[in-house]
N, C-alpha and C positions, 0 to 999 in steps of 0.2 A: 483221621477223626478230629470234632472238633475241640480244642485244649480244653481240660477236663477245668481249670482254672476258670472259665469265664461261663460256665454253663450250671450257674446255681439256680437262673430262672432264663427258660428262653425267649426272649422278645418276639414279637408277630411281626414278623419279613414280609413283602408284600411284593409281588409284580406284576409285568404286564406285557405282552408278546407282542413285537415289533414285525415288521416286514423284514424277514431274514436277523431275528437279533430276540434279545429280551433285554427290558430293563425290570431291574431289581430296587427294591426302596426302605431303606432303615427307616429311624427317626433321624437320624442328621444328615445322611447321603444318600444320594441315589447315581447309580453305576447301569450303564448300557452297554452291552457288545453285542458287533452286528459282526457277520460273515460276508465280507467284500466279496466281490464278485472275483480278486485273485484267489479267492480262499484263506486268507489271513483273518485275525479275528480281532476287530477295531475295539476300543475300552474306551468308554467317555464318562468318567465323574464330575459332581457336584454337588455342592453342599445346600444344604434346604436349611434357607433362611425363610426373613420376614413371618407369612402364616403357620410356617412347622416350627419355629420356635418361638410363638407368640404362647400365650396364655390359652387362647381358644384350642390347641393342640392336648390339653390338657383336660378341657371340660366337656362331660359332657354330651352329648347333643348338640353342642357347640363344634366340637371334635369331627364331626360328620362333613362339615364344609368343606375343611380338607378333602375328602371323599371328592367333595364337586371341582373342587380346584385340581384336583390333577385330572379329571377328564375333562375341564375344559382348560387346562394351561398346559402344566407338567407333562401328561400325556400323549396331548396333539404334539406339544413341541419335539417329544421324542421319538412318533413316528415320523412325521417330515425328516426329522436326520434321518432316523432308517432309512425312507425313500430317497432321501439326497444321497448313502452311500452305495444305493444301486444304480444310478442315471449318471451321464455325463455331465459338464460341469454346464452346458447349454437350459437342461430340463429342468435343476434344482428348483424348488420354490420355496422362496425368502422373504422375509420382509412384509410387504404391503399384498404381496399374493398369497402367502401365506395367512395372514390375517383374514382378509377375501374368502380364502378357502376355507378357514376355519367358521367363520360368520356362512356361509351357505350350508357348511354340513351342518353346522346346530340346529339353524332356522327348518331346516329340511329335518331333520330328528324332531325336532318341536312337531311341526307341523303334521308327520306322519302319526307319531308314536302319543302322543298328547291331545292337540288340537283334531285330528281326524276323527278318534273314537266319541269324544267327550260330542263331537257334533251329529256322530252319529245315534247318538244315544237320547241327544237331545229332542232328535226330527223319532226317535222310537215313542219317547216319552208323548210327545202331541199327537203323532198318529192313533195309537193304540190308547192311550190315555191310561200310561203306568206310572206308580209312585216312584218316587228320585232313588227310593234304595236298591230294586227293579235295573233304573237305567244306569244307575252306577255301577251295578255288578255285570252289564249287559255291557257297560264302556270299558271293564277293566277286564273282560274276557275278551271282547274284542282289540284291546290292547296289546293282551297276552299273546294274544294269535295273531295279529301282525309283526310282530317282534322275534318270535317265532318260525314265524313262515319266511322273517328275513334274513336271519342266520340262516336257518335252511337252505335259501336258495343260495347266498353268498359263499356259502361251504362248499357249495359245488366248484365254485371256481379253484384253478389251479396254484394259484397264487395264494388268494384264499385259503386255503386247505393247507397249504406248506406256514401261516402265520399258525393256525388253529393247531398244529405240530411243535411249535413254537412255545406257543402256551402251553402243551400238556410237557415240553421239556420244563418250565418253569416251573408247574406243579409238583414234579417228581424231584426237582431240585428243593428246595421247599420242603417236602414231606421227608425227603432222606435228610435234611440236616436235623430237622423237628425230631426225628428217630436216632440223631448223634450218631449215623453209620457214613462212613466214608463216599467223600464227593469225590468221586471219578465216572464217569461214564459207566465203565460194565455196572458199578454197584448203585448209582441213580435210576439205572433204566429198571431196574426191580420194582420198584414202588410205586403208589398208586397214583393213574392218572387226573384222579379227583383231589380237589383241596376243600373245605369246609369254607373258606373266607374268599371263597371264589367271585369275581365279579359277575359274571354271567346268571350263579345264582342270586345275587344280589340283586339281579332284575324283576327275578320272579318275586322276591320280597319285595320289593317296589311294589310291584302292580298289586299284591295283596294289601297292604298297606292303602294306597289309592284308596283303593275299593271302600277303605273304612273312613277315609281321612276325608274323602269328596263326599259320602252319606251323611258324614254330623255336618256339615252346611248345608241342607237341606233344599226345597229347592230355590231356584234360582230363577229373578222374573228375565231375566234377556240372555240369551245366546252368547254374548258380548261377556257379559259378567261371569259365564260357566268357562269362556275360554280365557281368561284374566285370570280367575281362581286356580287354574291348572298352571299354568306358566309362574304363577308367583307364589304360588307353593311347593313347587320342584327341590326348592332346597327343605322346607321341612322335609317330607318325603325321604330325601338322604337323609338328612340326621334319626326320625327315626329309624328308620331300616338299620342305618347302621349302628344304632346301637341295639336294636336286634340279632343283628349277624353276629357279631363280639359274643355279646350273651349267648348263643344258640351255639359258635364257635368253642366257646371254653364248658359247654354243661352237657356235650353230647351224650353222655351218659343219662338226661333225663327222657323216659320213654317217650313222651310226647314230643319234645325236642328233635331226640333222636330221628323221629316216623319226617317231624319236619323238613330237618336237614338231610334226608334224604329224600326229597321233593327238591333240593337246593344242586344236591350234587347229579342227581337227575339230568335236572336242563344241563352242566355240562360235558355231557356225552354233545351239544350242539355243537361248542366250541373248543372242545379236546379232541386231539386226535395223538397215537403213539406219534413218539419221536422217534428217529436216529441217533446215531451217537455222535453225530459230528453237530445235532443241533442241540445235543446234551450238554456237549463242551463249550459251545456258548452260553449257556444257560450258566453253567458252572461258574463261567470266567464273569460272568456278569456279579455273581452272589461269592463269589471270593473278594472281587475288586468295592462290591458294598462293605462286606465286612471286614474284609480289612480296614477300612473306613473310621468303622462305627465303631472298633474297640482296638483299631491300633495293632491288630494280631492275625496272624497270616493262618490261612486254613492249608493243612497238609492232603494228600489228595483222599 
């Protein structure tokens, strides 16, 4: 159990499923363990400086950016080690490929998930000759359903499917400390494979948000200006959603909240799937070795 000592209020723990691993993330550290390919179970911490102990970490709507920064820094950088601790030392990618690699998958998410709707909507809007609230709610379903339809397909895969196992051991890790009942394996694997501060439902609050955030600019004379507006307002977009999430996270008790966050924890039945208990154990070692971290005190099993 977690010491009765440090649990007058419990902080919002936060992770994110690795290829074969989870990382786990406080406010000052963040701790990863991956499952080698011997079967041993690798630990990597760090302490989170510069933007997690700046000011903006604190304010905010400001606070959201964070949010962007770890899916475009923190969190690429933590799956490449994951996949660098399944390849030999020939396949790793580091460095300047890394970075490579990092710059196509976004350009390519941009371009899918952002850029393809907003132009299709735009070529709806001149054919048919519909008002911009029309094509915006027509770009942000068509959004929703490409995003959608690519978790979907990518769930299929085998590898795939064993990360999305991954994440819902995170979750269950996660929820069993939130409930102060004992992190071990048998008694994690109890608890619910949803979390409320889930990322995947944080998408679908995205794309609702869109919907409203891209209708009060009204419309738009060039093509050019409607794909501009999407790509440079990506970070509004985070911040408010996220402080949506927070909100809608801590009032689940209100009924219309309630009906919402269940629209949230919904979508992830996409990217949950039950764990085992050997990927429970990682999940555990990961959220032991953060908090120990975070307050200097060892979790008993």
């Amino acid at each position: 159990m977690p010491d009765k000592t440090v649990r007058l209020k419990l902080p919002s723990y936060g992770g994110q499923a690795l290829i074969e691993g989870v990382l786990m993330r406080g406010s000052r550290y963040v701790a990863a363990a991956f499952r080698l390919p011997s079967g041993e179970i690798q630990v990597e911490t760090e302490k989170l400086e510069g933007i997690y102990s700046s000011r903006i970490a604190k304010i905010p709507f400001l606070r959201g950016l964070i949010l962007l920064w770890d899916a475009l820094g923190l969190g690429m950088r933590y799956i490449m080690k994951a996949a660098n601790t399944q390849t030999g030392e020939d396949e790793k990618i580091e460095g300047p490929q890394f970075i490579l690699t990092m710059i196509i998958s976004f350009a390519i998410a941009i371009g899918l998930f952002f850029l393809a709707p907003a132009g299709l909507a735009a070529l709806m809007e001149k054919v048919f000759s519909i008002g911009p609230f029309i094509g915006n709610l027509i770009e942000g379903i068509v959004r929703l359903i490409l995003i959608v339809g690519y978790i979907w397909e990518i769930g299929k895969m085998p590898d795939i499917k064993r990360v999305f196992s991954y994440h819902g051991a995170e979750h269950k890790t996660i929820n069993a400390f939130e409930a102060s009942a004992s992190l071990t394996p048998e008694s994690v694997k109890q608890f619910p494979l949803y979390h409320p501060r889930c990322g995947t439902g944080f998408l679908l609050i995205l794309v609702i948000f869109s919907i409203i955030l891209f209708s009060l600019l009204g419309p738009l004379p060039n093509i050019w200006l409607r794909f501009a507006s999407r790509i440079l307002l990506i970070p509004i977009l985070v911040m408010v959603a996220y402080e949506y999430m927070r909100f809608a996270a801590n009032n689940m008790h209100h009924p219309v909240l309630k009906y919402l966050s269940a629209l949230n924890m919904s979508m992830q039945k996409l990217t949950t799937v039950e764990p085992d208990e050997s990927m429970l154990e990682v999940a555990i070692t990961a959220f032991k070795a953060m908090y120990q971290l975070e307050n200097d005190i060892k979790l008993a099993g």
